[in-house]
TORLOFI-835723 format. One line per 10 residues: their letters; for each residue x, z, y of N, C-alpha, C. Coordinates in nm, 3 decimals. Example, Ala and Ser with C-alpha at 12.3 -4.5 7.8 and 13.67 -1.06 7.14 Angstrom:
2
as	1.319 0.780 -0.569 1.230 0.780 -0.450 1.320 0.780 -0.330 ~ 1.285 0.708 -0.225 1.367 0.714 -0.106 1.290 0.787 0.003;
% end
This chain:
86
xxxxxxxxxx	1.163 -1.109 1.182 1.028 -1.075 1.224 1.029 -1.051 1.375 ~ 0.931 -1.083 1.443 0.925 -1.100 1.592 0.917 -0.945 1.612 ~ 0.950 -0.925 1.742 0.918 -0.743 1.788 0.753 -0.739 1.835 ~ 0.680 -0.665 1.834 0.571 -0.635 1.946 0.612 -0.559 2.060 ~ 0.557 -0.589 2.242 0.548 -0.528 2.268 0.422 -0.422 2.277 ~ 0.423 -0.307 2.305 0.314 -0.249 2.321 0.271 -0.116 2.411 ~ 0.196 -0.149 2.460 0.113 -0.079 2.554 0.002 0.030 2.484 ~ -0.037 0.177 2.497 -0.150 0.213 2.466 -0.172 0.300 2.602 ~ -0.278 0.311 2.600 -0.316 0.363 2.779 -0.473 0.432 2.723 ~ -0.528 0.578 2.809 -0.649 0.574 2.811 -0.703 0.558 2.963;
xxxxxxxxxx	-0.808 0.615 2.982 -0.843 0.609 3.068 -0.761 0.664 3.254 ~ -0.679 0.734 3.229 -0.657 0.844 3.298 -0.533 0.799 3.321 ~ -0.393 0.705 3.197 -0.259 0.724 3.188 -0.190 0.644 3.108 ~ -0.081 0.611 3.107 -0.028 0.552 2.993 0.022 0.661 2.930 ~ -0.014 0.614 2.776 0.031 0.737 2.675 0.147 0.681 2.624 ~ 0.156 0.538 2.587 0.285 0.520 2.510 0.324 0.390 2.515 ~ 0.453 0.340 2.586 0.516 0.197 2.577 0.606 0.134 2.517 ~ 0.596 0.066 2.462 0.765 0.010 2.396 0.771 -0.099 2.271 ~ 0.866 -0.091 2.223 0.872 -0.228 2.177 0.872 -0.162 2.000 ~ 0.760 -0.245 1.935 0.748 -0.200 1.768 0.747 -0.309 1.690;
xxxxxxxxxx	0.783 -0.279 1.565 0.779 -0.401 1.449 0.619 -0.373 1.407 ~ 0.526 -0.318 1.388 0.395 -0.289 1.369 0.312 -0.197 1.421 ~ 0.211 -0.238 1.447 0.081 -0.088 1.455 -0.047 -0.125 1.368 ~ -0.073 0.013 1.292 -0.173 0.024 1.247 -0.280 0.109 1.329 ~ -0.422 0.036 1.350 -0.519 0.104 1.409 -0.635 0.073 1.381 ~ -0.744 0.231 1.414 -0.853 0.172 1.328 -0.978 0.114 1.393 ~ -1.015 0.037 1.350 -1.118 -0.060 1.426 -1.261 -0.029 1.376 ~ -1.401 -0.084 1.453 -1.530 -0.033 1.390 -1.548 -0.130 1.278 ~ -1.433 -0.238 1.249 -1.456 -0.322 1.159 -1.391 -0.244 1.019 ~ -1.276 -0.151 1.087 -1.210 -0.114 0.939 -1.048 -0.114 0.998;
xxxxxxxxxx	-0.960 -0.067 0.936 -0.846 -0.037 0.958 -0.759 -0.164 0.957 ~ -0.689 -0.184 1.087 -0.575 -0.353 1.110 -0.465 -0.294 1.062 ~ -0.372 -0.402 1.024 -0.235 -0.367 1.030 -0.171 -0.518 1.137 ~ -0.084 -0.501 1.242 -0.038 -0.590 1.302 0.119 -0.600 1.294 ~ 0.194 -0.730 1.288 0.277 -0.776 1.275 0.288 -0.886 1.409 ~ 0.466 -0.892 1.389 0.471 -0.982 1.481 0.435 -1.149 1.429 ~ 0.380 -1.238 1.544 0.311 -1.348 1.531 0.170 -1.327 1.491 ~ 0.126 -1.208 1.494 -0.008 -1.219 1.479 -0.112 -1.307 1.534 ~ -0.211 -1.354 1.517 -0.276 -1.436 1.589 -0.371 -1.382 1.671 ~ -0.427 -1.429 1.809 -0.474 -1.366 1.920 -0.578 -1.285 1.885;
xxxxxxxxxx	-0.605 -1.175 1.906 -0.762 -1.084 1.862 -0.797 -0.952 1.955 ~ -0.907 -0.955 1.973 -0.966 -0.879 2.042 -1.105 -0.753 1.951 ~ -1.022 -0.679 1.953 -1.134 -0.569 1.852 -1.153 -0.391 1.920 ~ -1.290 -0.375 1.887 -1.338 -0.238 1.933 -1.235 -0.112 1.877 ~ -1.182 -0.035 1.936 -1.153 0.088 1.832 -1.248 0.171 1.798 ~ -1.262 0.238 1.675 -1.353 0.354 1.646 -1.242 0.477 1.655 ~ -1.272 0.588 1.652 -1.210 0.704 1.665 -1.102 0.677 1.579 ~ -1.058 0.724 1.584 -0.913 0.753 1.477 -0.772 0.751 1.527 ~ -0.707 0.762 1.453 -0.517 0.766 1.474 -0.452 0.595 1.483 ~ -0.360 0.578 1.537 -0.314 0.443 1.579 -0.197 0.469 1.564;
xxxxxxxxxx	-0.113 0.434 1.460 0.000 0.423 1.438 0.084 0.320 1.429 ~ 0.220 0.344 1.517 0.292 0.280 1.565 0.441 0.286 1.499 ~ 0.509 0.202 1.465 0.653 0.198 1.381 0.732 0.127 1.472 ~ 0.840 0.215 1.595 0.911 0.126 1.696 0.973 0.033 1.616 ~ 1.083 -0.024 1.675 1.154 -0.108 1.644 1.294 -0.034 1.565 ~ 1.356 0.078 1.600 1.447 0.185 1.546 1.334 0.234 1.465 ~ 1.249 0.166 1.420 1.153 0.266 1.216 1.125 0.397 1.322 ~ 1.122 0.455 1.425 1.045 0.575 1.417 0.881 0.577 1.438 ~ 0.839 0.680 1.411 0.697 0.664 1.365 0.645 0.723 1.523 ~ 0.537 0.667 1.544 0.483 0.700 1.697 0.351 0.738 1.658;
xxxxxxxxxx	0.233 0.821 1.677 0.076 0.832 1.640 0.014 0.903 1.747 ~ -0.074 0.799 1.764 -0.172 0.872 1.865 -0.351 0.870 1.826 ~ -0.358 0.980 1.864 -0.522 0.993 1.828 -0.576 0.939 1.969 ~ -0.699 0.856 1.907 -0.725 0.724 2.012 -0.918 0.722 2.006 ~ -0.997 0.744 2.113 -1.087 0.721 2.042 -1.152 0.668 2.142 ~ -1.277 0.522 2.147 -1.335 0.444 2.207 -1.224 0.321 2.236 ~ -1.252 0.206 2.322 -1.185 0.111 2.351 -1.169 0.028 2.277 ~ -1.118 -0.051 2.329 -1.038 -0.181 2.247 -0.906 -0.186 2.217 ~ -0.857 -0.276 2.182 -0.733 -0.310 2.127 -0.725 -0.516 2.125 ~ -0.616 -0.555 2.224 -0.616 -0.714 2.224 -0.438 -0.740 2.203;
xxxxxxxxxx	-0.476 -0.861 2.123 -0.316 -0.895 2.060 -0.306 -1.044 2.088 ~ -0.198 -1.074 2.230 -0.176 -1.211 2.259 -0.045 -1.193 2.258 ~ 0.049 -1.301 2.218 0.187 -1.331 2.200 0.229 -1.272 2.179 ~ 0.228 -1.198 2.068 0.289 -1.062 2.072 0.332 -0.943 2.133 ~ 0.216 -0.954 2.255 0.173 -0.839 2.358 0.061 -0.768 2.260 ~ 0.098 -0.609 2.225 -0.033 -0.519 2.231 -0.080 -0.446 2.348 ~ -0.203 -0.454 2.370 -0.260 -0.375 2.446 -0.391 -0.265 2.418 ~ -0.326 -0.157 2.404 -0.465 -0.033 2.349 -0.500 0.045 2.464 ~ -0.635 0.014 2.508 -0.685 0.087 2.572 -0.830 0.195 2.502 ~ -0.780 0.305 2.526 -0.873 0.422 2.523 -0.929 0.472 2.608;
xxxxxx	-1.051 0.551 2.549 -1.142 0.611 2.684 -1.089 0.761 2.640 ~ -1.041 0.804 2.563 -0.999 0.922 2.502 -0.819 0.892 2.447 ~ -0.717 0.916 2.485 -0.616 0.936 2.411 -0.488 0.979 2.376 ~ -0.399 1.086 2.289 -0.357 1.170 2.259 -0.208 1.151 2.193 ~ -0.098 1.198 2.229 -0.021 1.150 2.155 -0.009 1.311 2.024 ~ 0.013 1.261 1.944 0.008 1.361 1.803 0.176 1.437 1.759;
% end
């Protein structure tokens, strides 16, 4: 399975970088789960927790609220207008 890298940032900072086998986060469409090779997407976040599983399985969560979230080549990028590591 490919790695992700990933980025989450709010407004103000980067909250959290590094390299994961998945993130789950929740969108105004409904809750994603991402893997590596995902295909390119660009989606709103709604409030909620964004959880992250590095690549060493540890669990990463941040409370995240406004922004987007875009997934190209297995680059994540989460940007928040609000966000928290838990």
């Amino acid at each position: 399975m490919a790695s992700l890298n990933v980025s989450v940032v709010s407004a103000d900072r980067e909250v959290w970088t590094g390299v994961a086998s998945q993130v789950v986060a929740k969108t105004v469409e409904g809750e994603i789960g991402i893997l590596g090779g995902h295909e390119p997407l660009l989606a709103m976040l709604a409030k909620g927790e964004v959880r992250v599983t590095t690549a060493d399985g540890e669990k990463v969560r941040v409370d995240a609220e406004g922004g987007f979230l875009s997934v190209d080549h297995d680059t994540i990028t989460i940007v928040a207008g609000k966000a928290t590591l838990v």
